[in-house]
N, C-alpha and C positions, 0 to 999 in steps of 0.2 A: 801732539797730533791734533789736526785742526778738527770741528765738529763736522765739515761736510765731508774729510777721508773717515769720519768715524762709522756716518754713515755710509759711504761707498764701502767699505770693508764687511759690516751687517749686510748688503745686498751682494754679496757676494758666495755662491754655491760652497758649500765645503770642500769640494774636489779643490776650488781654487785657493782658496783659505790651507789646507793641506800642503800646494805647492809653494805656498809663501812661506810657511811656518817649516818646511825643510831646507829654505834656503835656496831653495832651486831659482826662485825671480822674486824681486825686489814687488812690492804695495805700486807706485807707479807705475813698473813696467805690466804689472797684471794688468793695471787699469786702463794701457796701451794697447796691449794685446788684444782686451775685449772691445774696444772700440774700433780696431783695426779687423779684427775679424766679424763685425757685424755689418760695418761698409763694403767690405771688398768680399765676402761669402768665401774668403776662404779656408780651408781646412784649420782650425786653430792649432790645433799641435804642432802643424806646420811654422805656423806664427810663432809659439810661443821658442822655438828652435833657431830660426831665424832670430829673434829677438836676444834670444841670451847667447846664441852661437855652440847650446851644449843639448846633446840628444836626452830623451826624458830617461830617469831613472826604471828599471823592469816594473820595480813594484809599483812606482806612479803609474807609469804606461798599462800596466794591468788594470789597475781601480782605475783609470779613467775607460778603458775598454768596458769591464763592467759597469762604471756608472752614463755613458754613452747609451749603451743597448735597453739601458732599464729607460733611461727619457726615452729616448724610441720607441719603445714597447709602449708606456704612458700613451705618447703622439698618436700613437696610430691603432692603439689598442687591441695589435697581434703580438705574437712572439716574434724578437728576432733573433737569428742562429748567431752563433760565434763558433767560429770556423778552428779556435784553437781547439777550443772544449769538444763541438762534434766534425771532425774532420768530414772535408768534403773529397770527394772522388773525381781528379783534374779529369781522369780518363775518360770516366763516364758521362764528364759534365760537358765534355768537348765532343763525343758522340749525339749526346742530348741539344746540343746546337747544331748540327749538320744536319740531325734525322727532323727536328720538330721548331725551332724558335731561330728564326735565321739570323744571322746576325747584325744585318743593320737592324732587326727591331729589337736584338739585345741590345746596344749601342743606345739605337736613339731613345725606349725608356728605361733603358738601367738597370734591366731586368737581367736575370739568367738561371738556365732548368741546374736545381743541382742535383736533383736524383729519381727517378723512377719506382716506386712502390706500386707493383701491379700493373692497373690501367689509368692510376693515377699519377700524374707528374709532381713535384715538389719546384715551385716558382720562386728564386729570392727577387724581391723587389726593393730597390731604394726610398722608393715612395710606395708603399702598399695600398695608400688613397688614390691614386692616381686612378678616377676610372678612364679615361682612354685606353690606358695602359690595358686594365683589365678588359676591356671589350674587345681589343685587340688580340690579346691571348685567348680570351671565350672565342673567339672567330675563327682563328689559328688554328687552335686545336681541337677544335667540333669537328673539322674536315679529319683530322686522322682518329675520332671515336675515343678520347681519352678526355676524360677529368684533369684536374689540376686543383690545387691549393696552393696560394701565397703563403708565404713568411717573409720576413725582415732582413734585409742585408744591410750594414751600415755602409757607407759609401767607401772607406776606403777600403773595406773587403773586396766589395765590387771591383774598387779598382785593381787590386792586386790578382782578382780572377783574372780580370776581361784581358789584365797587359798581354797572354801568350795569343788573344787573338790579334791583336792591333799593333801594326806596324810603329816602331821608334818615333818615326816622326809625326807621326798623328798623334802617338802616345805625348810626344812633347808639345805639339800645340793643343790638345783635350786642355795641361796642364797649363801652358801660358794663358788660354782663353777662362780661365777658372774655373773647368767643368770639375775639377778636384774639391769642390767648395762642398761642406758637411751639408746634407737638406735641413737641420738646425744648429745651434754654437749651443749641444748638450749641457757645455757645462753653466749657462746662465737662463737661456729660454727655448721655450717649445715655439714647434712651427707657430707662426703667425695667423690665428683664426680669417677666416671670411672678411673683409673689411668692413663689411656694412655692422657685421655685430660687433669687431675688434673696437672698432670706433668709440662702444659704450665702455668700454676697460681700460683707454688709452691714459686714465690719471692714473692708473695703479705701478705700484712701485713695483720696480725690477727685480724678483726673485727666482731661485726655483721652485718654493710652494706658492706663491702667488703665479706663477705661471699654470703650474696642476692644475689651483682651483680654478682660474678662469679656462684652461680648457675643459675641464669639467662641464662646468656650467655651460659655456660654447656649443661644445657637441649635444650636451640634453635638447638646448635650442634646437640646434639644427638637424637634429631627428625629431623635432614637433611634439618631443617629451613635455608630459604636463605634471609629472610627480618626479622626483628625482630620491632614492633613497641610499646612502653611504652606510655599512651596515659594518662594523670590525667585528672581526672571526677571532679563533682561537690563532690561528697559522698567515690570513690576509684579511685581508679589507674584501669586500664585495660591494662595488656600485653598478648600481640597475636604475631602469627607469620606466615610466608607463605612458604609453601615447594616449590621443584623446580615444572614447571608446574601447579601449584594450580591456582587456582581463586579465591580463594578465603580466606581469613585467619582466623584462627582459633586460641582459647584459648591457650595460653602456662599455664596459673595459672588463678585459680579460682579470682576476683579484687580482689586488696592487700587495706589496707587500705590507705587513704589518706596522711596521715604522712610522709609515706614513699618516696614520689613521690619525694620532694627536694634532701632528701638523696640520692636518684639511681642515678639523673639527677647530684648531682656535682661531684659522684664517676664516673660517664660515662665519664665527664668533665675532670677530670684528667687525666683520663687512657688516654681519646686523644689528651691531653696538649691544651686544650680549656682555657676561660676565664670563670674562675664558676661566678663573679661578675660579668659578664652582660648576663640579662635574658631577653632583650627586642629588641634582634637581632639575626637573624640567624647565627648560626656558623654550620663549616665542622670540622672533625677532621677526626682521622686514629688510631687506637688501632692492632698492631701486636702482636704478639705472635709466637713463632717459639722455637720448638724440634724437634731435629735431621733433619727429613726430611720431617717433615710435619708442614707448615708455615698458620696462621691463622689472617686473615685481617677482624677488624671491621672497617665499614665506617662508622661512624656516623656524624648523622645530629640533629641539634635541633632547635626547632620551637617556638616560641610565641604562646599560645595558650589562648584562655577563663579562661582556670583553672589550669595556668602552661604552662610549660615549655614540647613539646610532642616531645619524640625521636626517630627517625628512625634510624634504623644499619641494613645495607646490611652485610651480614657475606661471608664471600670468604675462603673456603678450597682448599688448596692445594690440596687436597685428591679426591675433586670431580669434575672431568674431565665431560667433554661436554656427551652430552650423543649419541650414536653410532648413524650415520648416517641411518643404517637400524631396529632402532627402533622407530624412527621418520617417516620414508618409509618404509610400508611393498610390496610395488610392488616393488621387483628386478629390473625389468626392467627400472623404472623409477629412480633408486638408479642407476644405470648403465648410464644411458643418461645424468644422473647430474653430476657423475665423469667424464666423455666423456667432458663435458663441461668445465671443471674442469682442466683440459689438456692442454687447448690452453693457450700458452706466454701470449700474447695480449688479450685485451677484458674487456666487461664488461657483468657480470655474474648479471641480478634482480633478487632479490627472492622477494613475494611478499605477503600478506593476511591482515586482520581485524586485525590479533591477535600480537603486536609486540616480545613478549613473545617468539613466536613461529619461530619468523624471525631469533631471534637472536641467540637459539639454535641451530637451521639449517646451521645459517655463521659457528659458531666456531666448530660446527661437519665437514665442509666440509671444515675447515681448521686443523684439528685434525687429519687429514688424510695425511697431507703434511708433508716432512721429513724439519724440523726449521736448522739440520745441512748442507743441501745444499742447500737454499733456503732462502732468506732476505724476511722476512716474518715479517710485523706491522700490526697491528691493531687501529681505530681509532673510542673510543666506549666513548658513555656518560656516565656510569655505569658498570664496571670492573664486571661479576659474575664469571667468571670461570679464574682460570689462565692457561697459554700455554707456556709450558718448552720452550725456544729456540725463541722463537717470541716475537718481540718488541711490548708490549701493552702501547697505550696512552689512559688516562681517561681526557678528555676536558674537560674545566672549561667555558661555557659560559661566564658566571659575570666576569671572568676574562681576562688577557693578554692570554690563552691557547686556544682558541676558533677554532671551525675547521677550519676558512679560514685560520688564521696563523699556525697551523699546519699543515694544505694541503701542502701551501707554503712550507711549511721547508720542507717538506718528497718528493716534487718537485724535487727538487735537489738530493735526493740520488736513491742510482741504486736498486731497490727496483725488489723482484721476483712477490711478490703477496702482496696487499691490500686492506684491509675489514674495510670499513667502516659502520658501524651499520644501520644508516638510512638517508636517505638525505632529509634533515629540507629545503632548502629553494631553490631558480634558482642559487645563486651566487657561492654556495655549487658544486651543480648540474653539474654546467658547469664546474666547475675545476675537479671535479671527473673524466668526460667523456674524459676531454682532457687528463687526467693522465692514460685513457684507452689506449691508442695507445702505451704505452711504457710500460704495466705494466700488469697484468691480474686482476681487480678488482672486488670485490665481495662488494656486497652493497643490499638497502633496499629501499620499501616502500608501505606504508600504501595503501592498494587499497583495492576493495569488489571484483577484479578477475583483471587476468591476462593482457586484453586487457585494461581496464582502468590504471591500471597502467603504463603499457606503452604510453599509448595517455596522461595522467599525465605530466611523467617524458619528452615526445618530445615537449611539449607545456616550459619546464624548459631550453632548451638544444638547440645547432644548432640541426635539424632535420639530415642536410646528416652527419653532423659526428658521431651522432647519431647509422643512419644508418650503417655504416663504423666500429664502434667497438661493436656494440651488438652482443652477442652469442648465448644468449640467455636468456631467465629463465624459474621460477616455481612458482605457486602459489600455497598458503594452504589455505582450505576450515575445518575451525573446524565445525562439525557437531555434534550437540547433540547427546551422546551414550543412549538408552534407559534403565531406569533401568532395569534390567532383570528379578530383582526379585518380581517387583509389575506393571511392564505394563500391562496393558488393551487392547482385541480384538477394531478394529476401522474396522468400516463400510465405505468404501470412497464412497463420492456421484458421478453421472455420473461426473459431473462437474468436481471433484477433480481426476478424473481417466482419464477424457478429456486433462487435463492440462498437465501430464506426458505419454500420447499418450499410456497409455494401455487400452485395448479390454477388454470388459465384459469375453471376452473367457480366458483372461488372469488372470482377476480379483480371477475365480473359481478357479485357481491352486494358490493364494498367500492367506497366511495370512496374514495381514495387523495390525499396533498395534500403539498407542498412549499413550505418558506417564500420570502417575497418579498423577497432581500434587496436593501438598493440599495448603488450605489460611493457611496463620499462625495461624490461630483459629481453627484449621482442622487439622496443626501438634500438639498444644498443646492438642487439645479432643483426638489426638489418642495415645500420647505419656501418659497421663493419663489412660487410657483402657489398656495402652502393648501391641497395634495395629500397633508403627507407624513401619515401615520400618527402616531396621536395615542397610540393604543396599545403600539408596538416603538419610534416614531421610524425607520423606515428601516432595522432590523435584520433583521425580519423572524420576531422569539423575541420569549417575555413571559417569561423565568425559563427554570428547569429542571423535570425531571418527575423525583422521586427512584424506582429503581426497586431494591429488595434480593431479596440469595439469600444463604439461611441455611446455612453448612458444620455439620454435625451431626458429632459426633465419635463416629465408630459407628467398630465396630471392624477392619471393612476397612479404614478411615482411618487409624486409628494401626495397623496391621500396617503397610501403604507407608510412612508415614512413618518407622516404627523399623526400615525395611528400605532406608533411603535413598530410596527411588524415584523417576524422574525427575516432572519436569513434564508430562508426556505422562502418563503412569502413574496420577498424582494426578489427574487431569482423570478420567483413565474410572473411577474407585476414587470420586469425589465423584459421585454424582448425586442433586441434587436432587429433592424431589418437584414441584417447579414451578419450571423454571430461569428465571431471569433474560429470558433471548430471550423465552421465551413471554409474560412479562408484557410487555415491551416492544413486540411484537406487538397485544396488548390495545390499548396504544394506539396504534400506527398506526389498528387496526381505528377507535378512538376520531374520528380525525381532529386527538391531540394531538400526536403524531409523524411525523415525515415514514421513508421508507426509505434514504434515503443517512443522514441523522444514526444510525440505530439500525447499519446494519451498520460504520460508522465505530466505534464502542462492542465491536461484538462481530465482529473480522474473519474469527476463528479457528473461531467457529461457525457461521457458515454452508456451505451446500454450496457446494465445489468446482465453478465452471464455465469453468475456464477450457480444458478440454473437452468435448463430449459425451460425457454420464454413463451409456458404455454399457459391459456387460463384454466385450466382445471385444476391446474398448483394451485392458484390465489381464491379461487371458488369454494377448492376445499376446505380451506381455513376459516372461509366465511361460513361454510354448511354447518360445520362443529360448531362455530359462537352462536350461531342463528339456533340450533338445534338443545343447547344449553339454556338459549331464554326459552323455549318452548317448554321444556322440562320444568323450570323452576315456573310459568303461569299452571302449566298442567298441575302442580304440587301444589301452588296457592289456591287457585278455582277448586281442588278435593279439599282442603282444610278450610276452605267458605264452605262448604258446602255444610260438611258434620257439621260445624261451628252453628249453622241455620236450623239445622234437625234437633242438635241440644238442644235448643233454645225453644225449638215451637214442644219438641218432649216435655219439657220443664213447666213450659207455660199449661199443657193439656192436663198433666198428671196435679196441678194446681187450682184448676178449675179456671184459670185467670187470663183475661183479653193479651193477648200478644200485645207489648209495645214495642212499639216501631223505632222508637226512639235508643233502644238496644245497641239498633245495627242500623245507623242513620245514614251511611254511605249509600249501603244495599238498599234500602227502603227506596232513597231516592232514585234510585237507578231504575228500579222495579217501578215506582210509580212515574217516569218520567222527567225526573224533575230537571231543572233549566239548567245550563251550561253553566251560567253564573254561580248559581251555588254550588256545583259541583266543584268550580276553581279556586273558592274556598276553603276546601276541605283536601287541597291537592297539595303537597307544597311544592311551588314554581320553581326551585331549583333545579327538579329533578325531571327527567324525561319520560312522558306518558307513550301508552298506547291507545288508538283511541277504534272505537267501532260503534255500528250503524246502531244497535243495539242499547247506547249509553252505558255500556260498561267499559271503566275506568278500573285500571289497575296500577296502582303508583310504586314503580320497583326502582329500585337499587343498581346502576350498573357491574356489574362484574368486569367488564373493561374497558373499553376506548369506547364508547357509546359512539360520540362526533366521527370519528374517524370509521367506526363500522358505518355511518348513517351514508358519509359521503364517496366509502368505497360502493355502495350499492347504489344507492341513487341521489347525486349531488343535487339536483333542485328541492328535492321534497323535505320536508320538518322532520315529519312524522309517517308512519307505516300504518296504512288503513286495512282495517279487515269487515266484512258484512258477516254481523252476527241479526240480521234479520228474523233469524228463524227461531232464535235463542228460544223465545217468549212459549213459543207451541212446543217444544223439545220435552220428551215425559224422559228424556235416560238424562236423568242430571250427575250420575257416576259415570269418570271417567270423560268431564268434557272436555274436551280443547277446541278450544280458542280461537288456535291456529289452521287448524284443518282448512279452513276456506280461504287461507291467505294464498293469494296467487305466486306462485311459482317465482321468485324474480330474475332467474335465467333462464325462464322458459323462452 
């Protein structure tokens, strides 16, 4: 046998290989058949009958039944029926065309009802893609208030329904014209993708697993998929996929079955010049593809897994650019202050949120903006999604010699206009980044729940004053639950909850207020049984998120705290926005796109305090007892000076001998006036005085928060003056205080 039938024989399905190896058609005549039934689209069984002049064996003709329906199911990724295994109802299905689907549009798309469940119809379609088809029937049967669902019919099913409607000789010219032709030839390839993407597959060899994978791949595309994951189970395969922005991922095909999983995973293998023979280590690969002027990068990855081997493939179109900066911002003005920033040579630009997703669409939009021909523009990202005509993109390899300190370093050295580093992972990072601010304008990231923590973050990472020195600025994103629109629910808010965001009863009257409808998963499946559930969340009760930003300006209060260390607490009242965050968030509750429990979930720190009644005599009191405790403890020191002076003049009298003053040097000089100066001598400056008109000085010991007592009472002043004027003429020196003439400080 020559080497290229050896090959044709290897590209050839099992199913066919099967009917050789029984004797049923000779290696030529197969190779007949398939070339004659891909030119002329018609039915192959038909062919391969015609060709040998003998009908297919039961058992052949069953396995190709089943392996038919299974490439269909693949193609189109529904179920399709088989009419032996669940019998269809001629009667019911011949009613079902009189009452609801008339029969030239069974006829002209190939459709027909084959059963009624309730108010739902059951649709078999030969092409279940077909959307005309389907608008058609959505149109059709909206006029008589019934649902419907597709399924799969294979074509000669079809045709053996539709013969009791269709006259002889139509039936004969349908079949002379070749409308009998299979919608694919199952046993070698799947429908033919889109031309404009098939185009980039047209070198790949003729298979049925090299057909899968590229519809695989195909369809991710052409659902705008930007992650693609093939995941084998105990029982199937499960492929899903995530669009740009999603959270979430969804079905690409209904599970494939098990079998299939090795075959996908060593074809994925190749395409990315991987090792198929080892299956118990991670590998990386790279699958391109490129026409004309649109280049298509798969990333793949594959995993060790329980049940197999699980692959991820990030897909990278050329075709799908960052997405516009003011679709991401709908406040102009704030799209405005971020280009402004955007402007300076020097600096370093934070963006910052929960969501990283959201970070990173926001760098490459606000570098999508910059002209790549006069401007030395790199990027330095863990995962490549979008590519940037004119701009140098590096994808770091951790595990390997690529990692970002050694690429920092390298890019150290060249004369660089602007650089965007994705996120900054660790201090050592950190710190090289900030010093490459001074000579560069850098755009960068990081993980925070708002804007001021991220910055008290990143100055805890970083020198503080140089810090200081090259911040410009940033922004943070706030993703807030969007409410579904079309199944939210009125929400009553309790004082308490209307306490918290500081609106008035008076206020409460002019707003609607709404919380979403969520269901338990036993709650979507009773409703999606009923035709209850939501068509719009599915039972979640959200359509998306509401992006909501606040721009940190780097004004110079800001970098004073920041090059002064300053806590997080510090940063937060030193940042104030001109429109914070909460109040836009607010906007839309007002709106009816946000509910109140999502928005204070987001922002815990800013709302008011209820967890008492927000009255000052609470917070007074607190202060009355500490104020009240220093009073007690001068009243106890001023009586133990006191004896302490009566000892001492006793001792000296019963002695015959001159008082010296120098005993009780404090007191003496106090008594005699002596000068501030000496008396700060004798003080030690660590500690907090009280001072009076008098010159008596008494140097105590705090009991507790000294600072924080001083500037809940009164933040301008140092210290707490008292008029002990009168000290000097006083004859009752038992029992003085001190305090008595101090004014009232909530009087």
């Amino acid at each position: 046998m020559s080497l290229s039938n050896d090959f044709d024989q290897l590209s050839l399905s099992p199913f066919s290989n099967q009917l050789i190896q029984s004797g049923y058609i000779s290696l030529p005549r197969m190779q007949q058949a398939l070339i004659e039934a891909r030119n002329s689209r018609r039915p192959f069984m038909k062919i391969l009958e015609q060709i040998t002049g003998n009908p297919l064996p039961p058992t052949l003709l069953r396995q190709y039944k089943e392996h038919h329906l299974f490439t269909l199911k693949i193609l189109h990724g529904i179920e399709f029926i088989n009419p032996e295994a669940e019998p269809v109802d001629r009667e019911q299905m011949s009613q079902l065309v009189q009452q609801f689907i008339p029969f030239e549009i069974c006829r002209r798309y190939q459709v027909l009802p084959l059963k009624a469940i309730d108010s739902n119809l059951l649709v078999g379609m030969v092409n279940p893609s077909h959307t005309e088809a389907q608008e058609m029937l959505t149109k059709l049967l909206r006029s008589h208030q019934i649902s419907w669902q597709r399924v799969g019919i294979s074509q000669e099913d079809y045709d053996n329904f539709i013969e009791q409607y269709i006259p002889s000789a139509i039936n004969s010219e349908k079949e002379d014209q070749g409308f009998g032709a299979t919608l694919v030839d199952s046993t070698e390839i799947f429908e033919q993708p889109p031309e404009t993407i098939s185009d980039l597959f047209k070198d790949e060899p003729d298979s049925p697993v090299v057909t899968l994978v590229n519809k695989i791949l195909v369809t991710a595309i052409e659902r705008e998929g930007t992650h693609l994951e093939i995941d084998p189970q105990e029982d199937n395969v499960i492929i899903r996929y995530r669009q740009t922005q999603a959270d979430t991922l969804q079905p690409l095909f209904d599970p494939l079955p098990k079998k299939v999983a090795a075959p996908i995973t060593s074809r994925l293998k190749i395409m990315a010049n991987l090792d198929i023979s080892q299956r118990k280590t991670p590998q990386k690969g790279r699958i391109t593809k490129a026409k004309g002027q649109r280049t298509l990068h798969f990333f793949v990855n594959t995993l060790p897994s329980l049940h197999g081997e699980k692959v991820s493939i990030r897909i990278v179109d050329s075709n799908v650019k960052p997405p516009p900066l003011e679709t991401l911002i709908s406040d102009q003005s704030l799209v405005e202050s971020l280009l402004t920033m955007t402007d300076h040579p020097t600096g370093l630009l934070l963006i910052s949120s929960a969501n990283q997703r959201m970070i990173y669409s926001m760098l490459l939009s606000l570098l999508a903006r910059k002209n790549p021909q006069q401007l030395n523009i790199a990027t330095l990202e863990e995962s490549i999604s979008y590519l940037l005509p004119g701009v140098t993109q590096i994808e770091v390899d951790n595990e390997g010699d690529k990692d970002y300190a050694s690429v920092l370093r390298s890019l150290a050295s060249q004369d660089l206009d602007i650089l965007m580093v994705d996120h900054l992972r660790e201090p050592t990072m950190a710190r090289m980044v900030v010093e490459m601010s001074r000579h560069c304008l850098i755009l960068t990231s990081l993980i925070a729940q708002d804007g001021a923590s991220a910055l008290a973050h990143l100055s805890q990472m970083v020198d503080q004053s140089l810090l200081a020195d090259t911040l410009i600025g940033g922004i943070h994103h706030y993703a807030i639950p969007r409410l579904c629109p079309t199944c939210l629910s009125v929400h009553d808010p309790s004082p308490k909850e209307l306490a918290q965001f500081g609106i008035s009863p008076a206020k409460k009257a002019e707003i609607s207020f709404y919380q979403a409808r969520t269901l338990t998963a036993e709650g979507i499946a009773q409703a999606r049984e009923r035709g209850r559930l939501c068509r719009t969340c599915s039972g979640t009760g959200y359509q998306g998120h509401q992006a909501v930003y606040e721009v940190l300006r780097g004004t110079a209060s800001l970098k004073t705290a920041i090059a002064h260390g300053s806590t997080l607490t510090r940063l937060k009242q030193t940042f104030l926005p001109e429109k914070s965050a909460l109040t836009r968030a607010l906007d839309l509750i007002y709106q009816g796109q946000a509910s109140l429990a999502d928005v204070a979930t987001l922002f815990p720190h800013d709302l008011h305090n209820t967890s008492s009644p927000p009255s000052v005599p609470a917070k007074n009191a607190d202060l009355t007892e500490r104020l009240a405790n220093f009073e007690k403890l001068l009243l106890a020191l001023t009586e133990e000076f006191q004896q302490l002076k009566e000892a001492i003049e006793a001792n000296s009298s019963s002695s015959g001998e001159d008082i010296n003053l120098t005993v009780m040097p404090l007191y003496e000089s106090m008594v005699q006036g002596a000068s501030l100066e000496a008396l700060e001598q004798d003080i030690d400056p660590s500690k907090e005085t009280i001072a009076g008109d008098s010159l008596l000085y008494e140097e105590l010991t705090d009991p507790g928060d000294w600072d924080a007592l001083k500037r809940e009472l009164q933040p301008e002043q140092e210290t707490i003056a008292a008029d002990f004027s009168d000290l000097k003429n006083s004859d009752h020196r038992q029992g003085l205080n001190p305090f008595n003439p101090v004014p009232d400080p909530w009087s």
